[in-house]
C-alpha positions as CSV (number, residue, x, y, z in Angstrom):
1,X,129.9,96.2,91.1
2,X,127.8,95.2,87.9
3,X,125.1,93.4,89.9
4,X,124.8,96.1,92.3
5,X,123.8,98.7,89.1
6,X,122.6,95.9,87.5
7,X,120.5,95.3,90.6
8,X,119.6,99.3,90.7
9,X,118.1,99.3,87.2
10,X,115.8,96.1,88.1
11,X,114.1,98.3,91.4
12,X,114.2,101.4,88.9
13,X,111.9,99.2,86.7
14,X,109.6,97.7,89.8
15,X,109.1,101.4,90.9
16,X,108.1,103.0,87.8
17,X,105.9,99.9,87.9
18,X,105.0,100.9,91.3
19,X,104.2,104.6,90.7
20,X,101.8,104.0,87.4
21,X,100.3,101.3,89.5
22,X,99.4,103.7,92.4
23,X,98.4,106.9,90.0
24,X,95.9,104.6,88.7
25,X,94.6,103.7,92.1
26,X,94.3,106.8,93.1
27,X,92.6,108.6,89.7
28,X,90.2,105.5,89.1
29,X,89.4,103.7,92.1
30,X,86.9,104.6,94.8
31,X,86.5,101.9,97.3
32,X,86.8,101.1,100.8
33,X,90.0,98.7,100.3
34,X,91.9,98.7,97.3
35,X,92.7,102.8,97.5
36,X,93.0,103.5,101.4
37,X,94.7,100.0,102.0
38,X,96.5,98.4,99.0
39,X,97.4,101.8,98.0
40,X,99.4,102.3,100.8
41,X,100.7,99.2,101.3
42,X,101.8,100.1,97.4
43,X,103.4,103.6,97.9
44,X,106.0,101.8,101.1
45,X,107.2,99.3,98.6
46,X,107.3,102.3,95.4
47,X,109.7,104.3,98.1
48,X,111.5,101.2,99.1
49,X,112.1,100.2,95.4
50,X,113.3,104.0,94.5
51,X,115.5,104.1,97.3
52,X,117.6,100.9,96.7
53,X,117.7,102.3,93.3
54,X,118.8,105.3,94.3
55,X,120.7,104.8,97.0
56,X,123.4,102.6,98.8
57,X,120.6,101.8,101.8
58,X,120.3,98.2,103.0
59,X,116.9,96.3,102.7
60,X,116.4,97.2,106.5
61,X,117.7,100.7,106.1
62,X,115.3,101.2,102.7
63,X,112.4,99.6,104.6
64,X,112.6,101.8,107.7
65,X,113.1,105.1,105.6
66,X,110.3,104.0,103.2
67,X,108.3,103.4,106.6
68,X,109.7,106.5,108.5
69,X,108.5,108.6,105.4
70,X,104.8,107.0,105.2
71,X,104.8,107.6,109.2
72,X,106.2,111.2,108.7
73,X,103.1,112.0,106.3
74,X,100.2,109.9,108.6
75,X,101.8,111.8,111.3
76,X,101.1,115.3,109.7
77,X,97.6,114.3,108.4
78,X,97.4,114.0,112.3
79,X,98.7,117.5,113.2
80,X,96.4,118.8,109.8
81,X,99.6,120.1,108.2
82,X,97.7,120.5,104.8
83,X,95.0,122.8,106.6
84,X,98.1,125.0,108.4
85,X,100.2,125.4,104.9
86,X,96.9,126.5,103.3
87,X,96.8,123.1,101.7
88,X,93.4,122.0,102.4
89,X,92.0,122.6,99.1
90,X,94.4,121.4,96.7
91,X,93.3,118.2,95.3
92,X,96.8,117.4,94.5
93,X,98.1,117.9,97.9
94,X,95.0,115.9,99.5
95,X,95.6,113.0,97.2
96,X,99.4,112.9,97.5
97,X,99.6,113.5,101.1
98,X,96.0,112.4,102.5
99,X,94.0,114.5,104.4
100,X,93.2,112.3,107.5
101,X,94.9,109.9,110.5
102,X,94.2,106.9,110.1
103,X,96.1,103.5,112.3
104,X,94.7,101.1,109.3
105,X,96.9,103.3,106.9
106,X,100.1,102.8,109.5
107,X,99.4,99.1,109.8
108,X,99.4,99.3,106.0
109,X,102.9,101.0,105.9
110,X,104.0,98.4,108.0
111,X,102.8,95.9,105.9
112,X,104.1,97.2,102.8
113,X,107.9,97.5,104.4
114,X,107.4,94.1,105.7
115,X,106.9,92.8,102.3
116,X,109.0,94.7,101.1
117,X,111.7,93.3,102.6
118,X,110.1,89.4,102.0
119,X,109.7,90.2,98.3
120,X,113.0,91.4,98.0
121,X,115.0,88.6,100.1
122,X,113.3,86.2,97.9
123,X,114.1,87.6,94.8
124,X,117.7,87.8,95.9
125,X,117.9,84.9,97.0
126,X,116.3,83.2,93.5
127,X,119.0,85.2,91.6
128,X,121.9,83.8,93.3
């Protein structure tokens, strides 16, 4: 039982990480790459890490919420859910949530669960 919340504080850590990592992206970089790409490839692994902190989810059930979440949002930038809430505007919203589809941003997500899960197994595997 120790590892396991021992384990918990360790993704707490890499998440925290994770979010001041992908504020900063967001507030000071304006590139082709690094924000639309990395970034999101960044936010999968920042859920994944919160929700083994948080929660009793497996590396393949953390991954495929993580992914199921990012796919949610893309999903709704799709259907212009911002524009129907009366969202549209708010630079928070837009930046959190972003305001267009995209297929690069779900091959991203992908990416970011699948290394995830890599990362993760490795590390695992080195602490043992």
């Amino acid at each position: 039982m120790k590892h396991r919340s021992t384990s918990r504080v360790a993704y707490l850590i890499i998440g925290i990480a994770l979010l001041a990592t992908v504020v900063l992206i967001a507030l000071f970089v304006r590139d082709a790459f690094i924000r639309p790409y990395v970034g999101d490839v960044l936010a999968v692994a920042l859920v994944y890490s919160v929700l083994r902190a948080a929660t009793p989810l497996s590396r393949v059930g953390s991954a495929a919420v993580a992914l199921g979440i990012a796919a949610a949002i893309e999903i709704a930038q799709a259907l212009n859910m911002l524009g129907a809430l009366g969202l549209s505007g708010n630079t928070l919203a837009r930046t959190v949530l972003g305001g267009s589809f995209d297929w690069l941003d779900m091959a991203a997500y992908a990416a970011g669960a699948v290394i995830s899960l890599a990362v993760d197994a490795k590390f695992s595997r080195a602490a043992r």
